[in-house]
C-alpha positions, -999 to 999 in steps of 0.1 A, spaced: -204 -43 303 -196 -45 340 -167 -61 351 -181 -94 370 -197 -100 336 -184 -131 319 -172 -122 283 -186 -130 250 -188 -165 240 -167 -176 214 -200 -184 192 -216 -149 200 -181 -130 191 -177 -145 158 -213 -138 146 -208 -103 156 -177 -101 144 -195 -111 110 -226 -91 113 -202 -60 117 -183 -69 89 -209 -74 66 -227 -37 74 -195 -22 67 -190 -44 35 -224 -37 25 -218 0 30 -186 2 13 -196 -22 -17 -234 -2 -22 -216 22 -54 -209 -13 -74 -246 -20 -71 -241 -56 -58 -251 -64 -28 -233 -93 -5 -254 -127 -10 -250 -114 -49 -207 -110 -43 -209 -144 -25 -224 -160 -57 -201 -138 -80 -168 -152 -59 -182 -187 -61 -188 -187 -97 -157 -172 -105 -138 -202 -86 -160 -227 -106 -181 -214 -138 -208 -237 -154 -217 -247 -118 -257 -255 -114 -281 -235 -93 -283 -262 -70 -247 -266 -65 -247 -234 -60 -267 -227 -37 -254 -259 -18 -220 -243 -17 -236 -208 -1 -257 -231 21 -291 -216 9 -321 -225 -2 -322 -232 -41 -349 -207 -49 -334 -181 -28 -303 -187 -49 -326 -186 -81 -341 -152 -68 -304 -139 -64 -291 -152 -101 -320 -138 -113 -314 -99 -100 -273 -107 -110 -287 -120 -144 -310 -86 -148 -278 -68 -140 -262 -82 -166 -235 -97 -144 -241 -137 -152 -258 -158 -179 -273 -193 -181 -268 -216 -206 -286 -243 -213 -268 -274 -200 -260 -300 -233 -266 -330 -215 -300 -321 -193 -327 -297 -211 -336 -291 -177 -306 -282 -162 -292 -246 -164 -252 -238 -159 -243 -202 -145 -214 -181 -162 -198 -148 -153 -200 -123 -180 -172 -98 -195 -192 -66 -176 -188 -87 -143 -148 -83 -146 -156 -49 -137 -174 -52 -108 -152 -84 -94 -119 -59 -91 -139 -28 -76 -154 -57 -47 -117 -75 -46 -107 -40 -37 -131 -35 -10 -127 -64 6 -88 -61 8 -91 -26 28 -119 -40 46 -95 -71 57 -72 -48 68 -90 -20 84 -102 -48 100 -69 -59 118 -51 -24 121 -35 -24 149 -36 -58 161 0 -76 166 6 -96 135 24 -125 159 -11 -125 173 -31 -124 142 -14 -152 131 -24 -172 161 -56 -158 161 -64 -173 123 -42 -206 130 -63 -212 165 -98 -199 144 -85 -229 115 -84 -253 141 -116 -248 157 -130 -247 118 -118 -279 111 -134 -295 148 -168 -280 135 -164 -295 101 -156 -332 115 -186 -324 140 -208 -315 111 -196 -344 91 -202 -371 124 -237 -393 127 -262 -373 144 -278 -385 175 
């Protein structure tokens, strides 16, 4: 990059920043056989089990048969279940199983060193601002989001 070139948007940094992260997540994570969109689903299930594949999927903002296609390769693996919900015959809930345990504290692992690989070297004053400044901008997107269209 030249130096009369304006830098990187805020919007362009962060989904770099993220697409980075992710390749060296993915690459990291590849020996525990689950890939991200599956540890996104693992993390939200462990925060709320017996949620429903379309509250799932709400929560991951996908698509609920992209969700279904993901449950179904954790399910092969062993790593959920889904049990019939009592009250709707139609209705499946979605449960972490004892092998997932496993897998949840190798990716917990990685995830930690990635965090902080990610940030070596970087003040921790200015870290701080950095994520307090990011939460703020969060939050302005969130009430944006939330605000009548049009």
């Amino acid at each position: 990059m030249n130096s009369t070139a304006e830098p990187p948007s805020l919007g362009y940094l962060l989904a770099d920043i993220s697409r980075v992260i992710g390749r060296v997540f993915d690459r990291r994570g590849a020996p525990s056989g689950v890939t991200r969109v599956q540890w996104r689903a693992i993390k939200c299930l462990q925060h709320e089990q017996g949620q429903t594949q379309v509250a799932l999927a709400e929560l991951m903002d996908m698509e609920p048969i992209a969700v279904g296609r993901v449950l179904d390769r954790l399910q092969k693996g062993g790593f959920i279940e889904r049990k019939a919900d009592p009250s709707d015959r139609r209705c499946w809930r979605l449960y972490l199983t004892a092998q997932c345990e496993a897998v949840i504290v190798t990716m917990d692992a990685v995830a930690k060193g990635l965090r902080e690989d990610s940030v070596r070297g970087v003040d921790p004053q200015e870290l701080a601002t950095t994520l307090r400044v990011l939460g703020q901008i969060r939050e302005t997107l969130i009430d944006l989001d939330r605000s009548p269209r049009g």
